[in-house]
C-alpha positions as CSV (number, residue, x, y, z in Angstrom):
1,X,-48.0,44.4,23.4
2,X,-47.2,43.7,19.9
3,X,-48.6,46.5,17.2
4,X,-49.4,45.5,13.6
5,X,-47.9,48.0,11.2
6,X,-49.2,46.1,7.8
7,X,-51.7,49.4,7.1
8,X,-48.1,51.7,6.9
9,X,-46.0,49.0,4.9
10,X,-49.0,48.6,2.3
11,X,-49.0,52.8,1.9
12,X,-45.6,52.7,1.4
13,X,-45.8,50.0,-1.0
14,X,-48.7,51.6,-2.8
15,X,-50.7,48.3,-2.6
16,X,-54.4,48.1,-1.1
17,X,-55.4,45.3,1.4
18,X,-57.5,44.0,-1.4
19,X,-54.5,43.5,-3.6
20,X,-52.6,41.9,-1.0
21,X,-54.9,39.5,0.1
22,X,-55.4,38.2,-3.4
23,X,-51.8,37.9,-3.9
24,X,-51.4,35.6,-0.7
25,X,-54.7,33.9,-1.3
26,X,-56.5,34.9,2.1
27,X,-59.7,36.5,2.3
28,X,-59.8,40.0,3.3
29,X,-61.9,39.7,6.2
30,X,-58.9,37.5,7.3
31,X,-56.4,40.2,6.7
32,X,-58.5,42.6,8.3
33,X,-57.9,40.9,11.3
34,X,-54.7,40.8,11.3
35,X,-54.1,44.7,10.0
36,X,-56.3,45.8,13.6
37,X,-54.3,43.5,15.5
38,X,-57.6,41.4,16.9
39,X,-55.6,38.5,15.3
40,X,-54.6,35.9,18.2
41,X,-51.9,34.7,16.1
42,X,-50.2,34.6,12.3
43,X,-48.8,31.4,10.7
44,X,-45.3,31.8,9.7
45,X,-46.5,31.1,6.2
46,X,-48.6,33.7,6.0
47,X,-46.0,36.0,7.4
48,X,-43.6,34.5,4.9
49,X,-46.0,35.4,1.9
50,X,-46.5,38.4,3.4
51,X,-43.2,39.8,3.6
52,X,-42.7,37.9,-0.1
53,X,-45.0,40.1,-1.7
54,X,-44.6,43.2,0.6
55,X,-40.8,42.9,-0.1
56,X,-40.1,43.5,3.7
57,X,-38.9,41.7,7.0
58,X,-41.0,40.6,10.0
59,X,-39.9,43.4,12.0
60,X,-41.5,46.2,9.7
61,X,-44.9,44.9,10.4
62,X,-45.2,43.5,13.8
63,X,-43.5,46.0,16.3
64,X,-43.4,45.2,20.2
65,X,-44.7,48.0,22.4
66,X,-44.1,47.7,26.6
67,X,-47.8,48.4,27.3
């Protein structure tokens, strides 16, 4: 099972999901998604503007889980 951990990295980052989405120009219903983990998939590009702007690596928000 892989577990989204975008809501703790944008707390410790003092950013909202608003803020974030604007910076890598997708909507926020889109990020939404992808924070409760009903996402079926990310592009790497997204990822990449992601972790850009969040100052981060892959592996601080998307955390496998045996489940």
């Amino acid at each position: 099972m892989i577990r989204v951990n975008l809501d703790v990295v944008l707390s410790e980052r003092k950013m909202t999901s608003k803020e974030l989405a604007q910076q890598i120009s997708i909507t926020p219903a889109n990020l939404s998604i992808l924070k409760t983990g009903k996402a079926r998939g990310i592009r790497f590009e997204t990822l990449d503007k992601i972790c850009r702007v969040l100052n981060c690596q892959p592996g601080d928000i998307l955390e496998y889980r045996e489940g």
